[in-house]
Each structure stands twice: as structure tokens, then as C-alpha cells.
mmCIF file as gemmi writes it, N, C-alpha and C atoms, coordinates in Angstrom:
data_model
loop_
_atom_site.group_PDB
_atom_site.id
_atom_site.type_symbol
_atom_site.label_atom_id
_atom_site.label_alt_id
_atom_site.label_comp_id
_atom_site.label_asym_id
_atom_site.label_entity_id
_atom_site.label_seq_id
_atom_site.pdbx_PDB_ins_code
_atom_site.Cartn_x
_atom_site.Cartn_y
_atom_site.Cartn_z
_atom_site.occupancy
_atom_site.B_iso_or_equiv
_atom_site.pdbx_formal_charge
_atom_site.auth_seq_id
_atom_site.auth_asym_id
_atom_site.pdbx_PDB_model_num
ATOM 1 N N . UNK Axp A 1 ? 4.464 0.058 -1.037 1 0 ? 1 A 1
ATOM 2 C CA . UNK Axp A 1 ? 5.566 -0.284 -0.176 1 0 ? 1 A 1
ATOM 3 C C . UNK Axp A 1 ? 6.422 0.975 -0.027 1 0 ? 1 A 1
ATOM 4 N N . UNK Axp A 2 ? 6.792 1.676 1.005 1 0 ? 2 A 1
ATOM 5 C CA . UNK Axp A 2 ? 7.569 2.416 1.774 1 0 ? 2 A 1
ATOM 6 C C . UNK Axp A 2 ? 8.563 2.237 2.651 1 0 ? 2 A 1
ATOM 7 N N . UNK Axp A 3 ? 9.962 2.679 1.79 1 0 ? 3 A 1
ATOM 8 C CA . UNK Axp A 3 ? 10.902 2.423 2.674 1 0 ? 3 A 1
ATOM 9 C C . UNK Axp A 3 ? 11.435 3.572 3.442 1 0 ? 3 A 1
ATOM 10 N N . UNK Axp A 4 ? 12.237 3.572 4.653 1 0 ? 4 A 1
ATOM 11 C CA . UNK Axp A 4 ? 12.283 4.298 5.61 1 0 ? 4 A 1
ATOM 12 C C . UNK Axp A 4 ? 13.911 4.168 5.167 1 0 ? 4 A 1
ATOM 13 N N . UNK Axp A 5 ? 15.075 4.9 4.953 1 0 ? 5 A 1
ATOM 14 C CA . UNK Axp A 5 ? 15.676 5.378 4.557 1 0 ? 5 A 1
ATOM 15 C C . UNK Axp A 5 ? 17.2 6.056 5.114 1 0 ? 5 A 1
ATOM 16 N N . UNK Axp A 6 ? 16.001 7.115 6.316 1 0 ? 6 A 1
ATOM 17 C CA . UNK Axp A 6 ? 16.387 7.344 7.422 1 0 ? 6 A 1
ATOM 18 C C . UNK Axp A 6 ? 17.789 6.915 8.479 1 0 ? 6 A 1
ATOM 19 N N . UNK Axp A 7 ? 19.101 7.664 8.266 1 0 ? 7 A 1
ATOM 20 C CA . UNK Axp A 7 ? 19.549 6.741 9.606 1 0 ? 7 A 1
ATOM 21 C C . UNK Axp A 7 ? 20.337 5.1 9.261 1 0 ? 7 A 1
ATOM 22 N N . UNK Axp A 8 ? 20.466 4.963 7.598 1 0 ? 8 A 1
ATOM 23 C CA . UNK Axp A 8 ? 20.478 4.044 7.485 1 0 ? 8 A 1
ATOM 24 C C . UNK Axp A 8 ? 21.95 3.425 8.215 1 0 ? 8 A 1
ATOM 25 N N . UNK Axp A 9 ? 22.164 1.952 8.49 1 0 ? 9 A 1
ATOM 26 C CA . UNK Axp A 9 ? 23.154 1.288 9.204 1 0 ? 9 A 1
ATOM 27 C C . UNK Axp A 9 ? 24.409 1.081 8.081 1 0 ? 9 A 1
ATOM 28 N N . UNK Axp A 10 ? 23.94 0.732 7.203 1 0 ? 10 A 1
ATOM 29 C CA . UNK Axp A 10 ? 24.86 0.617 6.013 1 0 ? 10 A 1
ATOM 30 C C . UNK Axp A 10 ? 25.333 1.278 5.144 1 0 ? 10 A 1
ATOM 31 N N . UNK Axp A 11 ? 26.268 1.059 4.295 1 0 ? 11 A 1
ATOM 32 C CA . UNK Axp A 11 ? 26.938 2.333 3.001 1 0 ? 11 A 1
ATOM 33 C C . UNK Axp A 11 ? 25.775 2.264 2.086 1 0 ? 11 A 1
ATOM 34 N N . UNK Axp A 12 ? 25.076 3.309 2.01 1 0 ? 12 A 1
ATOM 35 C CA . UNK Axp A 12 ? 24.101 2.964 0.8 1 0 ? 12 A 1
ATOM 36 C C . UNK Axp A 12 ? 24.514 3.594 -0.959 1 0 ? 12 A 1
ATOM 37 N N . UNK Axp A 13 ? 26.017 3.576 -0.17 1 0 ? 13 A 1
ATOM 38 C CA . UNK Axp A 13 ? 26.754 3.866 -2.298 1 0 ? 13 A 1
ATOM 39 C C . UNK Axp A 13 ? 27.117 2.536 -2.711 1 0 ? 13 A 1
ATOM 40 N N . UNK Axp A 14 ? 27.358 1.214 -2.289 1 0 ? 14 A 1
ATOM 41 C CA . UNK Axp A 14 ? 27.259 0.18 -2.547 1 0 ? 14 A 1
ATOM 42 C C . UNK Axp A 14 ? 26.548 -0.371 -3.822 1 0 ? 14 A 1
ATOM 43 N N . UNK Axp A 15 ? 25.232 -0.06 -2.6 1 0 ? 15 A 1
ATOM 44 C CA . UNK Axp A 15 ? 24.167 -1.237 -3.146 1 0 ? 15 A 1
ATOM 45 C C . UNK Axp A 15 ? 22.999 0.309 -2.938 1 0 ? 15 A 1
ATOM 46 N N . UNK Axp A 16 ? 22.637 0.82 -3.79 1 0 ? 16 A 1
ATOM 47 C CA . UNK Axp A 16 ? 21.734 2.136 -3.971 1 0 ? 16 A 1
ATOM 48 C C . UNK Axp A 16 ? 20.17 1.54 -3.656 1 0 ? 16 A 1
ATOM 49 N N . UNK Axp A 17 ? 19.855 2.715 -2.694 1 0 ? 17 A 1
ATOM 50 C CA . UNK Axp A 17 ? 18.573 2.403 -2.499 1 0 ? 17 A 1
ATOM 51 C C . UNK Axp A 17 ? 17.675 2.278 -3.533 1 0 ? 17 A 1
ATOM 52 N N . UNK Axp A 18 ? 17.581 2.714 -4.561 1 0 ? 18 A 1
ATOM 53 C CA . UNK Axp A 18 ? 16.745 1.805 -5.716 1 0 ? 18 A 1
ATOM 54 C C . UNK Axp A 18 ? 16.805 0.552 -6.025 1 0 ? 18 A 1
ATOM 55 N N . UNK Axp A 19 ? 18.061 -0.003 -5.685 1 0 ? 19 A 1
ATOM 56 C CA . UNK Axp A 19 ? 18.23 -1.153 -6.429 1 0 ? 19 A 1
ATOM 57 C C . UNK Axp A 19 ? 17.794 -2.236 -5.458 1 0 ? 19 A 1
ATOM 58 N N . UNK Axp A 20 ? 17.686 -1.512 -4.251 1 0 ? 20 A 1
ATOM 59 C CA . UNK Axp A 20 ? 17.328 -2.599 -3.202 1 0 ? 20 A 1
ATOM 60 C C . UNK Axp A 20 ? 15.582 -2.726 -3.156 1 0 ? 20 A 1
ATOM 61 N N . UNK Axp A 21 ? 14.981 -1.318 -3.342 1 0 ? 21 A 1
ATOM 62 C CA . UNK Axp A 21 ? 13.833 -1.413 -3.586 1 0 ? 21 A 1
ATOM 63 C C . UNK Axp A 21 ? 13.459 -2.478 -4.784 1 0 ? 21 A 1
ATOM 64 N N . UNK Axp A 22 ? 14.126 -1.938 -5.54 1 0 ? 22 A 1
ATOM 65 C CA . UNK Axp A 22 ? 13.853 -2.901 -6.974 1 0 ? 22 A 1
ATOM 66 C C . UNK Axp A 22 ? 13.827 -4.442 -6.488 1 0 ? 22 A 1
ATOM 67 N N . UNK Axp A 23 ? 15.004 -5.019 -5.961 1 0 ? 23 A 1
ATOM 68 C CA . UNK Axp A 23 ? 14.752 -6.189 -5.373 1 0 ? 23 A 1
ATOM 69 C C . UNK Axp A 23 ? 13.636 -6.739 -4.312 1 0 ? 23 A 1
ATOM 70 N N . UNK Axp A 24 ? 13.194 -6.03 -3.827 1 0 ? 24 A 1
ATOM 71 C CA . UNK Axp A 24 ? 11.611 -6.272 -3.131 1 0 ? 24 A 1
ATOM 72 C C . UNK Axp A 24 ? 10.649 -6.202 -4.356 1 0 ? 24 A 1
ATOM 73 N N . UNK Axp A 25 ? 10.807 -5.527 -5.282 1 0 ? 25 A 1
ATOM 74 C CA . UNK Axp A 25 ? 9.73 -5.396 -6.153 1 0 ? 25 A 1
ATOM 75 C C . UNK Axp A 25 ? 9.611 -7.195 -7.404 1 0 ? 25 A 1
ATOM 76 N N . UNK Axp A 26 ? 10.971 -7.777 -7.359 1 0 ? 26 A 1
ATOM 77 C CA . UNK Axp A 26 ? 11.4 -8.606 -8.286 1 0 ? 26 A 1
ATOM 78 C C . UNK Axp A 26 ? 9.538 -9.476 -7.838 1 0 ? 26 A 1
ATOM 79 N N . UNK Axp A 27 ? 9.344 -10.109 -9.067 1 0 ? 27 A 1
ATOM 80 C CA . UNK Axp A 27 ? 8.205 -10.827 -8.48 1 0 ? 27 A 1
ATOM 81 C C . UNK Axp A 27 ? 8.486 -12.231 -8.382 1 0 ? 27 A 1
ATOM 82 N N . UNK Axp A 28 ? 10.243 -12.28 -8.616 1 0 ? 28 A 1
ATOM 83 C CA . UNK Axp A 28 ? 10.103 -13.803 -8.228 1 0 ? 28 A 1
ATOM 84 C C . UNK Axp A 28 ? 11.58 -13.55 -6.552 1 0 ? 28 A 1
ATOM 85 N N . UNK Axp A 29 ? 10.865 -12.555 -6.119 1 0 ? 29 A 1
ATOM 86 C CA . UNK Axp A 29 ? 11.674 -12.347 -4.337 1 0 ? 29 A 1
ATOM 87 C C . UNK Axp A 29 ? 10.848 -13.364 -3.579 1 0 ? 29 A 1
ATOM 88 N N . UNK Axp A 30 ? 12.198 -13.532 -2.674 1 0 ? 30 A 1
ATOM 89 C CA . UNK Axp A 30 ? 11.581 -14.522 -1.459 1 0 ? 30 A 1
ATOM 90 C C . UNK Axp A 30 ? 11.857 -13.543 -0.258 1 0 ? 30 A 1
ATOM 91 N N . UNK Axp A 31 ? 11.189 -14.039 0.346 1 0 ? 31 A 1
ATOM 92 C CA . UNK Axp A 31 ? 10.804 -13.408 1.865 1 0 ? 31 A 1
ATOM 93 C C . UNK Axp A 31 ? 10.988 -14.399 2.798 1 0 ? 31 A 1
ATOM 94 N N . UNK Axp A 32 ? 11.768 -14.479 4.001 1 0 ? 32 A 1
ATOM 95 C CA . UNK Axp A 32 ? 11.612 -15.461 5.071 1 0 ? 32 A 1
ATOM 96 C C . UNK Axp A 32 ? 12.059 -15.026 6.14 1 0 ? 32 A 1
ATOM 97 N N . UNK Axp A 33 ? 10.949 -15.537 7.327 1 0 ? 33 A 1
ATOM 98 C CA . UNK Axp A 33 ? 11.404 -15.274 8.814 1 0 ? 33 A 1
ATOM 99 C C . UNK Axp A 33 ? 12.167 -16.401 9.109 1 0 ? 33 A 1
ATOM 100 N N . UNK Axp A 34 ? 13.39 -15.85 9.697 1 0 ? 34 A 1
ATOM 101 C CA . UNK Axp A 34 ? 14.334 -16.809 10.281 1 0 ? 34 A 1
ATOM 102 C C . UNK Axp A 34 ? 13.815 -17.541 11.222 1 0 ? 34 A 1
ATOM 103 N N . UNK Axp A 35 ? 14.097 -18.822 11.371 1 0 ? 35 A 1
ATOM 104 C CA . UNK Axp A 35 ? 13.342 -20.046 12.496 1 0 ? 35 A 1
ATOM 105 C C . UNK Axp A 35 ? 14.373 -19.973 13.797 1 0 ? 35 A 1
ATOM 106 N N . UNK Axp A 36 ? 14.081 -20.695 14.628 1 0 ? 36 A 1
ATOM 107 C CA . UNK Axp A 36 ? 15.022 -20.793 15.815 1 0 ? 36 A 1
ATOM 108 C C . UNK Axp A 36 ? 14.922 -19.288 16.415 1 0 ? 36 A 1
ATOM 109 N N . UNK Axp A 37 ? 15.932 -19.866 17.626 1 0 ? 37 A 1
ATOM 110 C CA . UNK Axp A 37 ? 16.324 -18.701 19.041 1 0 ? 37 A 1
ATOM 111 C C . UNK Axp A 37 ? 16.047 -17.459 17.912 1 0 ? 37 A 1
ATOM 112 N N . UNK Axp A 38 ? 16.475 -16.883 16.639 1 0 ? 38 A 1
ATOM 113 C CA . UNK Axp A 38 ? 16.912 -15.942 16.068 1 0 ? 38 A 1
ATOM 114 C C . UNK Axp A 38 ? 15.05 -15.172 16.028 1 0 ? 38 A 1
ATOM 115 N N . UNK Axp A 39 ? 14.34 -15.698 15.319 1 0 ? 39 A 1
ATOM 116 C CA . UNK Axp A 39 ? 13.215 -15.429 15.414 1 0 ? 39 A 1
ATOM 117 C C . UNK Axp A 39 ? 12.531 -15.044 16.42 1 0 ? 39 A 1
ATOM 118 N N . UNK Axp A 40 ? 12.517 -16.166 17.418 1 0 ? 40 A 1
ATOM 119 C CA . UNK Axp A 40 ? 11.966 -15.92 18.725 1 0 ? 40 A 1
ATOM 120 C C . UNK Axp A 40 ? 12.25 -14.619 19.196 1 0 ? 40 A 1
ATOM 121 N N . UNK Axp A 41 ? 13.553 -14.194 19.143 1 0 ? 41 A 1
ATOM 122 C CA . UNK Axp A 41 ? 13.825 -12.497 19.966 1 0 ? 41 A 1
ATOM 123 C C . UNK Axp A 41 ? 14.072 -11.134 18.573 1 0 ? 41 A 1
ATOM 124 N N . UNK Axp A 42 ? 13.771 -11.55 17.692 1 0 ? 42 A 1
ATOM 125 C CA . UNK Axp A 42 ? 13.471 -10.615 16.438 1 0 ? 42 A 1
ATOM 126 C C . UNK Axp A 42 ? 12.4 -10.831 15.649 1 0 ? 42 A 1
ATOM 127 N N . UNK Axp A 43 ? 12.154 -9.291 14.95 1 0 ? 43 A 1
ATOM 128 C CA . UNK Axp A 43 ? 11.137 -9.389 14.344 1 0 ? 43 A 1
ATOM 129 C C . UNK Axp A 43 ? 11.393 -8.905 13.085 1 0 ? 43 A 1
ATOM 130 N N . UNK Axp A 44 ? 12.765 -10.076 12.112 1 0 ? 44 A 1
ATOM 131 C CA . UNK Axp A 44 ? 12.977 -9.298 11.489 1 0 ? 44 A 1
ATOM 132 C C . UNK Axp A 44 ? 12.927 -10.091 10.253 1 0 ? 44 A 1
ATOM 133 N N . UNK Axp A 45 ? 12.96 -9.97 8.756 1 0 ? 45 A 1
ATOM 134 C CA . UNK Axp A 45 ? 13.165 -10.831 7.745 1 0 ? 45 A 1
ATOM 135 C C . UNK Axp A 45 ? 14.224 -10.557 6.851 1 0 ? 45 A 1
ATOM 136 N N . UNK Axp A 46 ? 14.376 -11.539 6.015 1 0 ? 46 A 1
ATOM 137 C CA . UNK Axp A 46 ? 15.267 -11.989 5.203 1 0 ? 46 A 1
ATOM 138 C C . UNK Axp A 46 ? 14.624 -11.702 3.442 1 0 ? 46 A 1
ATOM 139 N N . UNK Axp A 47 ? 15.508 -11.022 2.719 1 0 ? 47 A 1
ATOM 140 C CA . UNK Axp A 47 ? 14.465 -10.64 1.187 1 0 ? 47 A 1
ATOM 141 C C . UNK Axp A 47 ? 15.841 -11.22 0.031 1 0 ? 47 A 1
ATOM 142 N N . UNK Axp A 48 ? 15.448 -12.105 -0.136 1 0 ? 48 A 1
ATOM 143 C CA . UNK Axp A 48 ? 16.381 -12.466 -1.657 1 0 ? 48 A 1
ATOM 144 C C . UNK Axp A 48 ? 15.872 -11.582 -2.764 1 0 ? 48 A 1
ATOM 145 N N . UNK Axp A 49 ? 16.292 -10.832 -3.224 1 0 ? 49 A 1
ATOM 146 C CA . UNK Axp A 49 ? 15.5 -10.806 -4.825 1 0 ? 49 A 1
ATOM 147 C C . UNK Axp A 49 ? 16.806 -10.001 -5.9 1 0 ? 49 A 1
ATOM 148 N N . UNK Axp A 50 ? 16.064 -9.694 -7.051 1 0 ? 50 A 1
ATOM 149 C CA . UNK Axp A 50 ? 17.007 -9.28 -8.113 1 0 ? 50 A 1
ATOM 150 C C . UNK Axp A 50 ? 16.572 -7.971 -8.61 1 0 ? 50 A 1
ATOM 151 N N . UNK Axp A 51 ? 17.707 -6.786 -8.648 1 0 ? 51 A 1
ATOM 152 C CA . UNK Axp A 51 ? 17.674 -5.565 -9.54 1 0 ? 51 A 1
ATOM 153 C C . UNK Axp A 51 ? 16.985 -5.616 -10.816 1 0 ? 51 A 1
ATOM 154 N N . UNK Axp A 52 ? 16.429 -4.887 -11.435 1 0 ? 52 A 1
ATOM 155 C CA . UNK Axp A 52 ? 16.249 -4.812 -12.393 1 0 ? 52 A 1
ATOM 156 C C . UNK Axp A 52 ? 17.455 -4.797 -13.593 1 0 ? 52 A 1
ATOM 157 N N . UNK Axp A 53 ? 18.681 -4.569 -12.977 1 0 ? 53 A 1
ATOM 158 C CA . UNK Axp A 53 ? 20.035 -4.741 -13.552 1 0 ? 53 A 1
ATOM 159 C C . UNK Axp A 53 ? 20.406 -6.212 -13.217 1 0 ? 53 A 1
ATOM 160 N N . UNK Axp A 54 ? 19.682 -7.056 -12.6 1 0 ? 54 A 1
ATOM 161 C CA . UNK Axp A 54 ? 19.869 -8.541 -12.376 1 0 ? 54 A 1
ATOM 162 C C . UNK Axp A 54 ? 21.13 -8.698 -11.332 1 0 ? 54 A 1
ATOM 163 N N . UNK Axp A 55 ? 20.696 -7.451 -10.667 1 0 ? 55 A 1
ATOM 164 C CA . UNK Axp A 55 ? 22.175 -7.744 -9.353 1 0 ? 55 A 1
ATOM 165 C C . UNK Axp A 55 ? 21.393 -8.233 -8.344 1 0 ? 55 A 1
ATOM 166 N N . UNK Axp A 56 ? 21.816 -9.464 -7.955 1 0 ? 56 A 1
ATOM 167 C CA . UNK Axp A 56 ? 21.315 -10.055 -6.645 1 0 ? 56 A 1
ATOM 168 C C . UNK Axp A 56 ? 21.7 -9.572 -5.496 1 0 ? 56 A 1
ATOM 169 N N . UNK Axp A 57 ? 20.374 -9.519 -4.791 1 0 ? 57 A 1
ATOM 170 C CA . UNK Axp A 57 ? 20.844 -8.629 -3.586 1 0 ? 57 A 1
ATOM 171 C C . UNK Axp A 57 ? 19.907 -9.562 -2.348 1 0 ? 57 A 1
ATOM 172 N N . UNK Axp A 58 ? 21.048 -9.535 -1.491 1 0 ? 58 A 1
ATOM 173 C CA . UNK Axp A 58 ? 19.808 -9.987 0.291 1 0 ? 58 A 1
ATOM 174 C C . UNK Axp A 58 ? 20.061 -8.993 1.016 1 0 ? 58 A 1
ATOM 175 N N . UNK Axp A 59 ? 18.659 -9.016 1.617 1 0 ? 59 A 1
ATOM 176 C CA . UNK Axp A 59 ? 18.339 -7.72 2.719 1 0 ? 59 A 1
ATOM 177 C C . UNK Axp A 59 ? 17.826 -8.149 3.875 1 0 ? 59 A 1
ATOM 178 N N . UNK Axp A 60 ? 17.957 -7.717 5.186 1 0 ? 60 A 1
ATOM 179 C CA . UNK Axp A 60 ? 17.72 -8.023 6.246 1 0 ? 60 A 1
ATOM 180 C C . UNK Axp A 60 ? 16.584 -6.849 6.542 1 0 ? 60 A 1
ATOM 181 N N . UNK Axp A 61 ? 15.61 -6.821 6.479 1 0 ? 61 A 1
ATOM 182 C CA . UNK Axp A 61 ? 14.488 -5.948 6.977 1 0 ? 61 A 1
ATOM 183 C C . UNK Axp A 61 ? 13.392 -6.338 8.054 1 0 ? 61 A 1
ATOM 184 N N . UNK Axp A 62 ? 12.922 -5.125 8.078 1 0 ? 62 A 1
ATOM 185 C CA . UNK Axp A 62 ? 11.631 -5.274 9.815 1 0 ? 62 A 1
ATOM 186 C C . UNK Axp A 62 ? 10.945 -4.635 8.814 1 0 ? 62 A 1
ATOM 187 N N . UNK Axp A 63 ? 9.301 -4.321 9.093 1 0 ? 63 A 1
ATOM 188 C CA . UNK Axp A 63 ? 8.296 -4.09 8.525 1 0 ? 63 A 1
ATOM 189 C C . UNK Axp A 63 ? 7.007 -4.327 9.27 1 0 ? 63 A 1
ATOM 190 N N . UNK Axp A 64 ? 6.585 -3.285 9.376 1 0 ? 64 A 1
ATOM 191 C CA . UNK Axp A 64 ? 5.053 -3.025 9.954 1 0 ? 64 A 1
ATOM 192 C C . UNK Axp A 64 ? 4.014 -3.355 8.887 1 0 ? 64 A 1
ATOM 193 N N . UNK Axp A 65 ? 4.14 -3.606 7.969 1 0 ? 65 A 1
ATOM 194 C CA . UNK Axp A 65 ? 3.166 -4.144 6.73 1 0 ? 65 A 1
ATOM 195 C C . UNK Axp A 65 ? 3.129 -2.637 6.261 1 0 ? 65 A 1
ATOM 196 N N . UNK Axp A 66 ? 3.067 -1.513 6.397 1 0 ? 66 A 1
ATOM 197 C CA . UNK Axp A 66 ? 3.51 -0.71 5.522 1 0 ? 66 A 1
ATOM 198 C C . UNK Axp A 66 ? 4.811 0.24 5.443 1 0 ? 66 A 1
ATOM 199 N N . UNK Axp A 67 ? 5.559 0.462 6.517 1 0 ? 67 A 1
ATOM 200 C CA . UNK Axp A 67 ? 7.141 0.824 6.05 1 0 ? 67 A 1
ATOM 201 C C . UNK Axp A 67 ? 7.698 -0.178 6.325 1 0 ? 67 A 1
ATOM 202 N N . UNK Axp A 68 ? 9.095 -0.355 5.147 1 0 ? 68 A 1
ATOM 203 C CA . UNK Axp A 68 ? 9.925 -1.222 5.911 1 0 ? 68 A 1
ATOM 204 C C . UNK Axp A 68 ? 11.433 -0.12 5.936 1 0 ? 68 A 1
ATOM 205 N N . UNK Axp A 69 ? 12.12 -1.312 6.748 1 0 ? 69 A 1
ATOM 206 C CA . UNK Axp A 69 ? 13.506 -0.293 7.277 1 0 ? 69 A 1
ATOM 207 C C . UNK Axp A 69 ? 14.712 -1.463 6.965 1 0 ? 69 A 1
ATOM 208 N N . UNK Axp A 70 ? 14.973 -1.536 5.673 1 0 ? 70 A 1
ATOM 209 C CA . UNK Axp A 70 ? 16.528 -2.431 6.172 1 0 ? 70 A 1
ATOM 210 C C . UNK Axp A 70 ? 17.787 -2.086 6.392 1 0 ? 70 A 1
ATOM 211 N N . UNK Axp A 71 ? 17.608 -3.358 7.598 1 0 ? 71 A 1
ATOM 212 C CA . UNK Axp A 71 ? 18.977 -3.092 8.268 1 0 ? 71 A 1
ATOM 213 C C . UNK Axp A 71 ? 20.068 -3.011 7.493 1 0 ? 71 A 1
ATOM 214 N N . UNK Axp A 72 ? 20.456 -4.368 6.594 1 0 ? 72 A 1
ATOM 215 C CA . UNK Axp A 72 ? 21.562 -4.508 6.462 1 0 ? 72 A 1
ATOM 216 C C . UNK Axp A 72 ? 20.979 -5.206 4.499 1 0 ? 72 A 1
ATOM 217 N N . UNK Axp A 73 ? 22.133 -4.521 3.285 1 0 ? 73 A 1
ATOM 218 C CA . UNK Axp A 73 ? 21.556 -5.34 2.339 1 0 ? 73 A 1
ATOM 219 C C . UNK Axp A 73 ? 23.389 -5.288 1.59 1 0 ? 73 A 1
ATOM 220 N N . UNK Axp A 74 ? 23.416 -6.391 0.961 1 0 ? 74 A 1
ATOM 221 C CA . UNK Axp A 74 ? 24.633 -6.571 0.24 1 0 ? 74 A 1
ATOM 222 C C . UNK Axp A 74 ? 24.335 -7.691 -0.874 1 0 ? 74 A 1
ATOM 223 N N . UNK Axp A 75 ? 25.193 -8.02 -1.913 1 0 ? 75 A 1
ATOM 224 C CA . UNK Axp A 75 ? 25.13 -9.037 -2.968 1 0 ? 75 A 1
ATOM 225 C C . UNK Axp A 75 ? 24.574 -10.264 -1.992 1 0 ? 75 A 1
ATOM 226 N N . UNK Axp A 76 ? 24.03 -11.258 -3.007 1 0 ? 76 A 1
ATOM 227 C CA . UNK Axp A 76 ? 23.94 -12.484 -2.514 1 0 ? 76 A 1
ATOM 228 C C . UNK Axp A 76 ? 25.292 -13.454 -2.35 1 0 ? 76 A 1
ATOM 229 N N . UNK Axp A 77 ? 25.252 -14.186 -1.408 1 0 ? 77 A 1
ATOM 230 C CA . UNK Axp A 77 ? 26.393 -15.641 -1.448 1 0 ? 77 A 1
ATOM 231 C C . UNK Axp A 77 ? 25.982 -16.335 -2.558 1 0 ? 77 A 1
ATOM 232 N N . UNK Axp A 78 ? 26.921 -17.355 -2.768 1 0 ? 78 A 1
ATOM 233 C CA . UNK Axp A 78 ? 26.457 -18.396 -4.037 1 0 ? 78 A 1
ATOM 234 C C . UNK Axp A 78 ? 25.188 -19.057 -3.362 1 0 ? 78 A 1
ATOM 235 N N . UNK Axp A 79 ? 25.136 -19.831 -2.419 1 0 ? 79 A 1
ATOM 236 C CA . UNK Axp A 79 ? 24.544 -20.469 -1.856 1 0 ? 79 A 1
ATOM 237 C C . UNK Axp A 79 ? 23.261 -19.707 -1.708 1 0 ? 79 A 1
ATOM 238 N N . UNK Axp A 80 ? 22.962 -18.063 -1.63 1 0 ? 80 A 1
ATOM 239 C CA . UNK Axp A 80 ? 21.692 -17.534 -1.658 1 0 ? 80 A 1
ATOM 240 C C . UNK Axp A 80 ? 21.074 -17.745 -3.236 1 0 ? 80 A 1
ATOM 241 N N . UNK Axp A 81 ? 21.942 -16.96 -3.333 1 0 ? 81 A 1
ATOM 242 C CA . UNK Axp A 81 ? 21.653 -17.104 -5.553 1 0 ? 81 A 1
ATOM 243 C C . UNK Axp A 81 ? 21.028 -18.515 -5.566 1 0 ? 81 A 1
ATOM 244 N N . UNK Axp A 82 ? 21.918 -19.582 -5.15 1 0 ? 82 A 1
ATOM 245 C CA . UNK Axp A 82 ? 21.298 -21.05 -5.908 1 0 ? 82 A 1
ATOM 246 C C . UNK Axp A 82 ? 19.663 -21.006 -5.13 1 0 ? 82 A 1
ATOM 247 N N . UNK Axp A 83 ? 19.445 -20.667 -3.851 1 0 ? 83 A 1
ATOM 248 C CA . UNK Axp A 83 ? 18.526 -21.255 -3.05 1 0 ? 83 A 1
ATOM 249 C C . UNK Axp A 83 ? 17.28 -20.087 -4.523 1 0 ? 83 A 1
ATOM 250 N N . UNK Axp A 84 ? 17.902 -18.811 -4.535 1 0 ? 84 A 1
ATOM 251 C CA . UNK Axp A 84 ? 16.851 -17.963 -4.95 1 0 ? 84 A 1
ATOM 252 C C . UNK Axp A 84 ? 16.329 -18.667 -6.474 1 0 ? 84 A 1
ATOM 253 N N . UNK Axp A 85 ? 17.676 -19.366 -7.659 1 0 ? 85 A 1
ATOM 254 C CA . UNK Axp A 85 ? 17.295 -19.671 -8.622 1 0 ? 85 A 1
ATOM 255 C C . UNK Axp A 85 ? 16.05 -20.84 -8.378 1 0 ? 85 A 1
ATOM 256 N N . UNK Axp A 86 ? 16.285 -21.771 -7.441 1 0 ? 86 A 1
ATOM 257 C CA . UNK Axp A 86 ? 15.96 -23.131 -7.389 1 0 ? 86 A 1
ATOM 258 C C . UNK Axp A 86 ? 14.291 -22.733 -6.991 1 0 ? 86 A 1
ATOM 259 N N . UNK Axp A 87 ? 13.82 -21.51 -5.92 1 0 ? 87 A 1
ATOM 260 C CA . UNK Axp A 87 ? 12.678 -21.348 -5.592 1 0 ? 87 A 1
ATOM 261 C C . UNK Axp A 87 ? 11.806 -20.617 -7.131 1 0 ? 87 A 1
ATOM 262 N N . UNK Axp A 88 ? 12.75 -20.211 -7.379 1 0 ? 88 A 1
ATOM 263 C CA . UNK Axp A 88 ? 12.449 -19.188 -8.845 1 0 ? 88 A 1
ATOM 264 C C . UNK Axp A 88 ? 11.54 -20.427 -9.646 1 0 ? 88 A 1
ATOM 265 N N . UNK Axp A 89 ? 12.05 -21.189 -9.869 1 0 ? 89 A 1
ATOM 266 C CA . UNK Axp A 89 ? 12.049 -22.719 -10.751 1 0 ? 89 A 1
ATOM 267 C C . UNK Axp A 89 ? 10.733 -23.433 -10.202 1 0 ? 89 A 1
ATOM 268 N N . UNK Axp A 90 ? 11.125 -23.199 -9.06 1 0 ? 90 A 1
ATOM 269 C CA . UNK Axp A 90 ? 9.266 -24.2 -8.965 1 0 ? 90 A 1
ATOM 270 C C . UNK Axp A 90 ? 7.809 -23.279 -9.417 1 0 ? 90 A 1
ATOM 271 N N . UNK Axp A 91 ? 8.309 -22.012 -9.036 1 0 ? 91 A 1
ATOM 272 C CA . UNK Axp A 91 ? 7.454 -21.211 -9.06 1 0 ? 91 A 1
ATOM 273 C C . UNK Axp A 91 ? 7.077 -20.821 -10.714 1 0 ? 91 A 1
ATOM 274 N N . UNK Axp A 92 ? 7.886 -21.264 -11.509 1 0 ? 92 A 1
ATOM 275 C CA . UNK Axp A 92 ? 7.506 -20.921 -12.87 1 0 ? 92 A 1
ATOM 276 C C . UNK Axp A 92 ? 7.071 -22.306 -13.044 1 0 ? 92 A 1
């Protein structure tokens, strides 16, 4: 996995590009294409996952199956966290 870096849209002293990588790497990340109008005219996804420092992070990324580019990544809402613990849970 290759991220593109480049140009980025956001402060990346925040939320450091490792840590966001790291959160794609979590093996219990979720991935989802948004449904509705939003989908239909983007091609873009949604990445819950966790730092290796256990900082929850969501990312808005595009991806050709081998670079990706995210747009936009910041902490999770409560409401992401719960959705991420609860998928975490079935999956174990």
C-alpha cells in the first residue's frame, strides 16, 4: 500500500502521516463506500481504523488499488469509535 502524500488538503501536523498509514494497516479497519447520490458522483471511501498509539482516526480516501490519496483524515466522532468497536466485536 502506497500513499500519495503529495499536495496534501489537510494539516498533516495534526494527525501525522504515519499514524494515518498505521490506521489503514489496523487489521481490525473498516473500509466503506458511501451509498446514495454521494457515491454515485464519487469515487471515494471512508477508513475507520486505529494508530498503533490507539488514536482513532477516519479518513476519507480515493484509491486505484495501488496508491491511495487522502483527502481529508481527523479523530473519530463517538458515534464512529462505537460503529468501529461494535464491527471490531463481531469480527473477533
Amino acid at each position: 500500500m502506497e500513499f500519495d502524500w503529495l499536495d496534501a488538503s489537510f494539516d498533516l501536523s495534526e494527525i501525522t502521516p504515519k499514524e494515518i498509514e498505521e490506521s489503514f494497516e489496523d487489521p481490525f479497519a473498516v473500509r466503506l463506500l458511501p451509498d446514495g447520490e454521494y457515491a454515485e458522483n464519487n469515487t471515494r471511501f471512508f477508513c475507520l481504523g486505529k494508530s498503533v498509539t490507539n488514536r482513532p482516526i477516519f479518513s476519507l480516501f480515493w484509491t486505484d488499488g495501488k496508491l491511495y490519496r487522502v483527502i481529508i483524515s481527523r479523530e473519530m466522532t463517538v458515534e464512529e469509535e462505537s460503529l468501529y468497536e461494535r464491527l471490531k466485536a463481531q469480527a473477533v
